[in-house]
PADO-852077 format. One line per 8 residues: number of its first residue (from 0); their letters; for each residue x, y, z of C-alpha. Coordinates in Angstrom, 3 decimals, padded with zeros to 6 digits. Layout:
<pts>
NUM = A = X/Y/Z ~ ... .
</pts>
This chain:
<pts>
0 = XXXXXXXX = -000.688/016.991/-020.522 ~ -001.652/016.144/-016.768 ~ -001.698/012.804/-015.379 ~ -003.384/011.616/-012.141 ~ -000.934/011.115/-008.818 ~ -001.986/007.083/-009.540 ~ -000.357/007.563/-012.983 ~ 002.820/008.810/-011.101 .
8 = XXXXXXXX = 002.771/006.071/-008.411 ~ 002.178/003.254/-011.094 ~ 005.184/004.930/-012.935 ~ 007.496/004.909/-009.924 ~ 006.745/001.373/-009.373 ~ 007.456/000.065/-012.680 ~ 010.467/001.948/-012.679 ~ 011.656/000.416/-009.219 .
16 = XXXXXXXX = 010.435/-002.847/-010.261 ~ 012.538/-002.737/-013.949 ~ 015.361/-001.400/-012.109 ~ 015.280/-004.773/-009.460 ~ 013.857/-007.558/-011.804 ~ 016.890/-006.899/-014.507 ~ 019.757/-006.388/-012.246 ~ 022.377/-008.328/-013.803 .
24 = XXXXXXXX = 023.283/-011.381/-012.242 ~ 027.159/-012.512/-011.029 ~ 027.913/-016.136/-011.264 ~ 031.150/-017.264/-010.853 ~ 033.103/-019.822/-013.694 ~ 033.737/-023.029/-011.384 ~ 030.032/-023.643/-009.943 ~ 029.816/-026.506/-008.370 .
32 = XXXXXXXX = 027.639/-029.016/-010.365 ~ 024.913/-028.606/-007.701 ~ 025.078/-024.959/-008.548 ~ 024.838/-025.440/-012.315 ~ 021.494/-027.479/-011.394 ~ 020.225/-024.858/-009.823 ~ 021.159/-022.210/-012.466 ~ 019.071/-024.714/-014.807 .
40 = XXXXXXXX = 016.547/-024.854/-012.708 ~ 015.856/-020.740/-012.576 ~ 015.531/-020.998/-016.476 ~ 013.207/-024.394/-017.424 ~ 011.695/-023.968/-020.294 ~ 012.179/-024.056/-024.137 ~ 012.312/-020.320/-025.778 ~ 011.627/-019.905/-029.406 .
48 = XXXXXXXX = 015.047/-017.569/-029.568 ~ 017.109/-020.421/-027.613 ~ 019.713/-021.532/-030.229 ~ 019.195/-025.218/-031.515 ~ 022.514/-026.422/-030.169 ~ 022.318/-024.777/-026.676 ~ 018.845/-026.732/-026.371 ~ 019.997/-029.702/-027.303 .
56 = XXXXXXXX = 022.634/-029.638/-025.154 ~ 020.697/-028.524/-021.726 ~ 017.761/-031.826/-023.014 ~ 020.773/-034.237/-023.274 ~ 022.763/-033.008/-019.903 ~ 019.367/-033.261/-017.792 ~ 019.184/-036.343/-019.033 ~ 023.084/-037.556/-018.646 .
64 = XXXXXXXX = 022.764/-036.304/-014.462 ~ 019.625/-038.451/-013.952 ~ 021.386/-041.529/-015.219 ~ 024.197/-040.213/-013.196 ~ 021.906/-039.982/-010.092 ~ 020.894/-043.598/-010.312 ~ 024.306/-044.325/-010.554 ~ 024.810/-042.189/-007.242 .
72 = XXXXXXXX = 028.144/-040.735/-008.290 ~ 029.875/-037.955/-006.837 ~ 029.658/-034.905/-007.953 ~ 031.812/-033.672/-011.543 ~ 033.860/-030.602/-011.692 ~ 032.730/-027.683/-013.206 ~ 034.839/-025.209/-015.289 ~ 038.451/-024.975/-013.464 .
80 = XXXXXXXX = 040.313/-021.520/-013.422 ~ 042.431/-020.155/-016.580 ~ 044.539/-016.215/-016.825 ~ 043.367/-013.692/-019.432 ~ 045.926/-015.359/-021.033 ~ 044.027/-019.016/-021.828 ~ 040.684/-017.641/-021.783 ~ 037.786/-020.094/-021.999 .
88 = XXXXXXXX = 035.408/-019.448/-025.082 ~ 032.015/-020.744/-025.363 ~ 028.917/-020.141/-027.907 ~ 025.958/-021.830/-029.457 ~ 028.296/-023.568/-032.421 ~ 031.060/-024.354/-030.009 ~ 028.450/-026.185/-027.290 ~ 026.949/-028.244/-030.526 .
96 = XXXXXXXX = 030.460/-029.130/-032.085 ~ 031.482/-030.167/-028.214 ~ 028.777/-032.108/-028.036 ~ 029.004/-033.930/-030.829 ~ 032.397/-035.202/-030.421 ~ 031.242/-036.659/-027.466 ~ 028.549/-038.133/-028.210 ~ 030.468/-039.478/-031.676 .
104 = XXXXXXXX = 033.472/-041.064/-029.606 ~ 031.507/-042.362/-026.694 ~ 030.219/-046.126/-026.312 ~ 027.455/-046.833/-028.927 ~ 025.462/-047.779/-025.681 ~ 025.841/-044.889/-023.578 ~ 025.450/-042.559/-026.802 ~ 021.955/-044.886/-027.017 .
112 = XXXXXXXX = 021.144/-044.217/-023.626 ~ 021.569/-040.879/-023.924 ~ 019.772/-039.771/-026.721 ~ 016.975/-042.025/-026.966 ~ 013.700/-041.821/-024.454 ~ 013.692/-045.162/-022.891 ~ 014.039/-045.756/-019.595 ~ 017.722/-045.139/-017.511 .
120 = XXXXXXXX = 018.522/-047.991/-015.545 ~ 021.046/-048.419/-012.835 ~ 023.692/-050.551/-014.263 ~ 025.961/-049.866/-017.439 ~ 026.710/-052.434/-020.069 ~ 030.262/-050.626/-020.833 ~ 032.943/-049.439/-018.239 ~ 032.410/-046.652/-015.378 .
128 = XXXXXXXX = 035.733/-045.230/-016.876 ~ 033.862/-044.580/-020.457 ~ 030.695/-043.027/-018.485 ~ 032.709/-040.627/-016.439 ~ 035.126/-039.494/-019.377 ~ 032.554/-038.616/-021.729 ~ 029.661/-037.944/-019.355 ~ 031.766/-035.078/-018.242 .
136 = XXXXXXXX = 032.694/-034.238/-021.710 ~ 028.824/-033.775/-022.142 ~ 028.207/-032.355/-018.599 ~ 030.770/-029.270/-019.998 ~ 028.765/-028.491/-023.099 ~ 025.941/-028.848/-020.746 ~ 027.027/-026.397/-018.259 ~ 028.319/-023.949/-021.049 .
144 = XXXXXXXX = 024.830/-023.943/-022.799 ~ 023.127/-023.521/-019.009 ~ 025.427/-020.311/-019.135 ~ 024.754/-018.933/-022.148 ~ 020.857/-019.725/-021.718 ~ 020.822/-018.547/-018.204 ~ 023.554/-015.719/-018.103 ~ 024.399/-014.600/-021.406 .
152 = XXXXXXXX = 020.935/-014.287/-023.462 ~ 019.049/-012.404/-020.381 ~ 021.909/-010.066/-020.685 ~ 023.366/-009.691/-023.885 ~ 023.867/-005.963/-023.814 ~ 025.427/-005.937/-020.495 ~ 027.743/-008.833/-021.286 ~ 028.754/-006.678/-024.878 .
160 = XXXXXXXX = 029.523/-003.445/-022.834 ~ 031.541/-005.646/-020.525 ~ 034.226/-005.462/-023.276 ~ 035.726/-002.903/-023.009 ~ 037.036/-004.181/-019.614 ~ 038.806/-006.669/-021.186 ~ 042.187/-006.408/-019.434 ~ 044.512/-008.450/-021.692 .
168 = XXXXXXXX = 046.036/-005.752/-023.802 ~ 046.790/-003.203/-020.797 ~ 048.300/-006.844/-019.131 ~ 050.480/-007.907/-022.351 ~ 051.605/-004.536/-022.546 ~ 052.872/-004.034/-019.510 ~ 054.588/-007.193/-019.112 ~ 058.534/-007.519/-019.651 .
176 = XXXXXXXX = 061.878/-006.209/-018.315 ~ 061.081/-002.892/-020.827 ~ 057.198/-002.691/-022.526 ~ 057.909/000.477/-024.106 ~ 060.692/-000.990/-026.323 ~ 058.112/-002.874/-027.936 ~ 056.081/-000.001/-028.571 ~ 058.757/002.664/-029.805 .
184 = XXXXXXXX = 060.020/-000.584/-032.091 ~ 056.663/-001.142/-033.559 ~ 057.750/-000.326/-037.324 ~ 061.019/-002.563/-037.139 ~ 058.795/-005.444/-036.438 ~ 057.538/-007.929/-038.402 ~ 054.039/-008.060/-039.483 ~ 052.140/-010.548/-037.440 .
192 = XXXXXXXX = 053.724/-008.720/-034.793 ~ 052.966/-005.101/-035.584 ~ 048.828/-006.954/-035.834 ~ 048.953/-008.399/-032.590 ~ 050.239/-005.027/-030.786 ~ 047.636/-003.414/-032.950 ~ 044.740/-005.512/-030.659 ~ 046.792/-005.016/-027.363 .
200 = XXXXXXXX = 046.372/-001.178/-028.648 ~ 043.263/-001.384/-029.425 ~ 041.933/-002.767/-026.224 ~ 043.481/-000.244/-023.955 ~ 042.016/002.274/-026.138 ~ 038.367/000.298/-025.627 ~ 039.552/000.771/-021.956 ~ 038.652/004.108/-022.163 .
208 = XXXXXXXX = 036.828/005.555/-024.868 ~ 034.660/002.495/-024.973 ~ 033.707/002.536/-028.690 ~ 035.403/000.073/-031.066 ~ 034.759/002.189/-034.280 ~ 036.444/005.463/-032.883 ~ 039.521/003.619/-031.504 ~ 040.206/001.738/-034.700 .
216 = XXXXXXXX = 039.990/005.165/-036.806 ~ 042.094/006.953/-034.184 ~ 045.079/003.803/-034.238 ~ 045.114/004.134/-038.144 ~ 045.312/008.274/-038.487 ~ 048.123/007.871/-035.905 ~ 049.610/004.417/-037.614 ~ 049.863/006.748/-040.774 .
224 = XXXXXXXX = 052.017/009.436/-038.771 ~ 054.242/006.823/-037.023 ~ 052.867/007.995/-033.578 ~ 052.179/005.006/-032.213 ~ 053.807/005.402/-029.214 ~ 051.937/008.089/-028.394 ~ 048.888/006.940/-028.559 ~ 050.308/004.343/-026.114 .
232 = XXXXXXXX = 050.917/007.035/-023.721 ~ 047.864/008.492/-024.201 ~ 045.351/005.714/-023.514 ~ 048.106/003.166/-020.924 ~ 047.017/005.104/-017.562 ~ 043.456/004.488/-017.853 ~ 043.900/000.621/-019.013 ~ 045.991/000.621/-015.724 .
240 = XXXXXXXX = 043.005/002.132/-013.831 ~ 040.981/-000.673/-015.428 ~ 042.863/-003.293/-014.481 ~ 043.245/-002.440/-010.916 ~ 039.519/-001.366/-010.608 ~ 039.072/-005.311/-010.426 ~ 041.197/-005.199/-006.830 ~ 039.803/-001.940/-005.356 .
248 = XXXXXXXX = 037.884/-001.676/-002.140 ~ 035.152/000.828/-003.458 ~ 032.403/-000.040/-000.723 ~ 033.367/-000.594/002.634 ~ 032.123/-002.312/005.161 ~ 030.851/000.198/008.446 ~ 031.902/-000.741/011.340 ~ 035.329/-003.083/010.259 .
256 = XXXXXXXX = 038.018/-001.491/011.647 ~ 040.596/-004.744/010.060 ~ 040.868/-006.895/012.233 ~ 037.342/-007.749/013.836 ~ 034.177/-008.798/012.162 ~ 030.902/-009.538/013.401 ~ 027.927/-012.295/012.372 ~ 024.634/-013.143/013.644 .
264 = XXXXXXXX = 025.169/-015.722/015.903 ~ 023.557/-018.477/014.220 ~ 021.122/-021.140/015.975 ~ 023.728/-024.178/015.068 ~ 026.382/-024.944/016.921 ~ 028.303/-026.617/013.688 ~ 027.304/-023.677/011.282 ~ 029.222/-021.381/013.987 .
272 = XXXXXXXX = 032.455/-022.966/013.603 ~ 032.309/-023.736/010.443 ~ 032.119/-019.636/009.621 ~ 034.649/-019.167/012.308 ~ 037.127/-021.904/011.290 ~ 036.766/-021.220/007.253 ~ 037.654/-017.366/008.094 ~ 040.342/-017.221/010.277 .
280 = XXXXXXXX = 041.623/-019.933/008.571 ~ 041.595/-018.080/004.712 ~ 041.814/-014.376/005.388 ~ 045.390/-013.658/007.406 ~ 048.165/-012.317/005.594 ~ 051.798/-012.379/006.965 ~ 051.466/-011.285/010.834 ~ 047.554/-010.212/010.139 .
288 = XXXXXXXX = 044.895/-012.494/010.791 ~ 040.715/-011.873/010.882 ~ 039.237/-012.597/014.040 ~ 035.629/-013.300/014.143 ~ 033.014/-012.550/016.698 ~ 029.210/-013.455/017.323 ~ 026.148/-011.766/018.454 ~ 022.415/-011.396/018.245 .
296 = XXXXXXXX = 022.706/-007.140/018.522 ~ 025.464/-005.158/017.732 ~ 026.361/-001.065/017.330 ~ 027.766/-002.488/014.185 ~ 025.674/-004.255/010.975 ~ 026.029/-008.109/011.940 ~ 026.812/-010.294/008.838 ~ 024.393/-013.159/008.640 .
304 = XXXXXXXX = 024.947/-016.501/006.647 ~ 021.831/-018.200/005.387 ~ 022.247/-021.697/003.763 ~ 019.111/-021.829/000.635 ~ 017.729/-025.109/-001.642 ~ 017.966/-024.143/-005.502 ~ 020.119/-020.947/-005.166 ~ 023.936/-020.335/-006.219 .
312 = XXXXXXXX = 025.911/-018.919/-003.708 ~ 026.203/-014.879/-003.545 ~ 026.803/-012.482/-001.064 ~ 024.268/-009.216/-001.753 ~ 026.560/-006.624/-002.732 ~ 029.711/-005.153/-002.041 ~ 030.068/-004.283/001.858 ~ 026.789/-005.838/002.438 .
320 = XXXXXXXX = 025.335/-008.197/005.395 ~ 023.926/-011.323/003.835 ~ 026.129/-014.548/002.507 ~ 023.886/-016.960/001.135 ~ 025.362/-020.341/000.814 ~ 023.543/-023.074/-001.276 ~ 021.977/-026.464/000.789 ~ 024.527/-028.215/-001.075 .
328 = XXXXXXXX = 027.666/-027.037/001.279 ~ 026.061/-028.132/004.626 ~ 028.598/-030.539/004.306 ~ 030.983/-028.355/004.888 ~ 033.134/-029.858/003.129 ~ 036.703/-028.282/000.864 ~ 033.975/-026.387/-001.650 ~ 032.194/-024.530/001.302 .
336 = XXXXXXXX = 035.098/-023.076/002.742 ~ 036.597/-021.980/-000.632 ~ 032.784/-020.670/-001.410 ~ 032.611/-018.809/001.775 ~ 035.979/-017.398/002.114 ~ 035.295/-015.854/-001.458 ~ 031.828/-014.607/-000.911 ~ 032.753/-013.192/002.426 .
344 = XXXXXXXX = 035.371/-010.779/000.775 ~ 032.466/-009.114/-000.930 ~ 031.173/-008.208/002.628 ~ 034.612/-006.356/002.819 ~ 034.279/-004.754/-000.129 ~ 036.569/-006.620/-002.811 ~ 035.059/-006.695/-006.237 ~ 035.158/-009.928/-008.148 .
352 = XXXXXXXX = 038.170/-010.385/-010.453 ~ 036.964/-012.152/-013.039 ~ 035.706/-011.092/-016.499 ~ 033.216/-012.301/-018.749 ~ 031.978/-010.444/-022.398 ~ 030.978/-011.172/-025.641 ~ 033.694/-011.247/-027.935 ~ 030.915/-011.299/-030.932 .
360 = XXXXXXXX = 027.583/-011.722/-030.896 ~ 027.688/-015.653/-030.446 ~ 030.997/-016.019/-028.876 ~ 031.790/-015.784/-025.283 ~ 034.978/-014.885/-023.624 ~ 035.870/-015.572/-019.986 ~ 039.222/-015.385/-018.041 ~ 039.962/-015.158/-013.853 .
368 = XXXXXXXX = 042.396/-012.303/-014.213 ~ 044.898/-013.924/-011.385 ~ 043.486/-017.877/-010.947 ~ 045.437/-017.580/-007.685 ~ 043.527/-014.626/-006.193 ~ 040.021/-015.750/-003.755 ~ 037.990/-013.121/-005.309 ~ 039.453/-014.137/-008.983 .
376 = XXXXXXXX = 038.500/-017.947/-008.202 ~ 037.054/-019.633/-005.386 ~ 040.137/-021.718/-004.797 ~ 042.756/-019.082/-004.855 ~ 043.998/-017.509/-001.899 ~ 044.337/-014.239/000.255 ~ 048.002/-012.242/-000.906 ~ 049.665/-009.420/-000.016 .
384 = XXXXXXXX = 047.271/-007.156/-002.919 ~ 044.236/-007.893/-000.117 ~ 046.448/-007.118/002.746 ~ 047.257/-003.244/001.133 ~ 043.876/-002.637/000.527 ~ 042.477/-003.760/003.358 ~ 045.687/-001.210/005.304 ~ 044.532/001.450/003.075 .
392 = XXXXX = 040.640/001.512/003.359 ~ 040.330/000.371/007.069 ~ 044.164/000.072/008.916 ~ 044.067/003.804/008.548 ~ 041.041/005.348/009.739 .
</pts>
């Protein structure tokens, strides 16, 4: 069957457009409350398929920050940094069963306030204390359900695939004075402790294979012949490739030879040292230290820094030319250098280290892989990991 050449361009197009409109989006655990805001924002309105307590929760948090507004307190912390090891978990019956302990142990006049329609006002008949312990007890389920509106349902496919990244068996399993022990032991141990290596197993089988089902059947036909160890060996190199996947330069930046970098020289004299300051400051390493330069043309792609109302702060893509910051850290205040120390690591190429999947279909698992690492968490740091890569991608060429 022929089609007409408008048939083909129409096709093209949709294709292109699919292929922009659904790129899944990256948004880091500790958002500034701002930044949740916005995230709210981009997603208003009241879906059908929205779960009861994630709607709930988003009505009563809207409401909670404009009596906090007319309060005109400072902003509340968002979700703070925690290993693979202490993952956070959120979900539709977690946000409603976090919510209603809060609500439940809060003053009878705040939990009033807060869930009837009358009008805020800008006093409080109980203590400040008691509206900033529980408000922020409310703000969390609130910020979780944002996420899982927002983030999650838009993308649930993408966010079950992401799975099988889960580094925390190839990182329990390599941990110790000698891992293999364990493994060579495994029928000597007890029980509960032959179950948990079985999900440490399993997991850096998922690493590579990427299919639960096929894994599980594999672990028990070699469970049965006591070969345990080799299936170990077989799947432990690729969960290692996994892991440090999350640290690897894999687009870098033209022009950056390591030690040089160049940005638009913006119109702002403030703005300017701000980027200049933050940078130095955050990315050095030992005897190594970024130096960075301004100009209006350059042989080399300039990286610009734009500052945006209603956006969450991203860089766009990996060795790429663009940091946009959010209105919010004009201030430049202790968030906006952490924000644009992290974002401008992207620009070199360094992946986010962070991972976030569903565990189940309404559970949510999320974990900074190293809480002390800048492109794990926007308060971590530059170490020696950055430094290597950095040597090997650009030192050398």
């Amino acid at each position: 069957m022929k089609h007409s050449w408008q048939f083909w361009v129409i096709l093209l197009f949709s294709v292109l457009l699919s292929s922009t409109t659904h790129a899944t989006p990256d948004f880091p655990f500790d958002l500034t409350e701002p930044e949740v805001r916005s995230l709210d924002h981009s997603h208003p309105g009241i879906n059908e398929s929205d779960p009861i307590e994630v709607t709930r929760a988003i009505a009563l948090g809207r409401r909670l920050l404009d009596w906090k507004d007319l309060l005109n307190l400072e902003p509340w912390t968002t979700i703070k940094p925690r290993g693979a090891l202490q993952p956070f978990k959120y979900g539709p019956q977690l946000i409603g069963d976090r919510l209603d302990t809060a609500l439940q142990e809060m003053p009878a006049e705040m939990r009033d306030a807060l869930v009837g329609k009358g009008q805020l006002v800008d006093h409080l008949n109980f203590s400040l204390s008691d509206f900033i312990k529980y408000g922020q007890q409310v703000f969390s389920a609130y910020q979780y359900a944002v996420r899982w509106k927002s983030v999650i349902m838009p993308y649930r496919s993408h966010f079950k695939a992401a799975r099988f990244r889960d580094i925390r068996g190839y990182f329990e399993l390599s941990q110790g004075s000698d891992p293999k022990k364990r493994i060579k032991d495994y029928f000597d141990l007890p029980t509960n402790e032959q179950n948990q290596l079985k999900i440490w197993l399993l997991q850096i089988c998922e690493n590579k294979r990427q299919n639960t089902n096929s894994c599980t059947q594999e672990f028990d036909s070699t469970e049965k012949k006591k070969r345990i160890f080799e299936f170990f060996q077989k799947y432990m190199l690729a969960a290692k490739q996994n892991y440090e996947s999350f640290f690897k330069v894999t687009h870098s930046r033209r022009g950056f030879e390591g030690l040089r970098v160049s940005f638009k020289d913006p119109a702002e004299v403030d703005v300017k040292s701000f980027i200049s300051k933050t940078l130095e400051s955050a990315w050095q390493y030992d005897s190594w230290r970024l130096r960075v330069e301004f100009s209006l043309s350059s042989k080399s792609p300039l990286i610009e820094v734009k500052f945006e109302s209603g956006t969450t702060s991203h860089a766009n893509g990996l060795g790429g030319n663009l940091i946009v910051l959010s209105d919010y850290y004009r201030d430049f205040g202790k968030d906006a250098h952490q924000v644009l120390s992290h974002e401008f690591g992207h620009t070199l190429g360094f992946p986010d280290c962070y991972l976030e999947f569903l565990e189940s279909d309404d559970l949510a698992v999320g974990y900074y892989i190293d809480p002390t690492d800048i492109m794990c968490a926007r308060t971590g740091a530059v170490k020696k990991r950055h430094y290597d890569e950095l040597e090997r991608v650009y030192f050398t060429h």
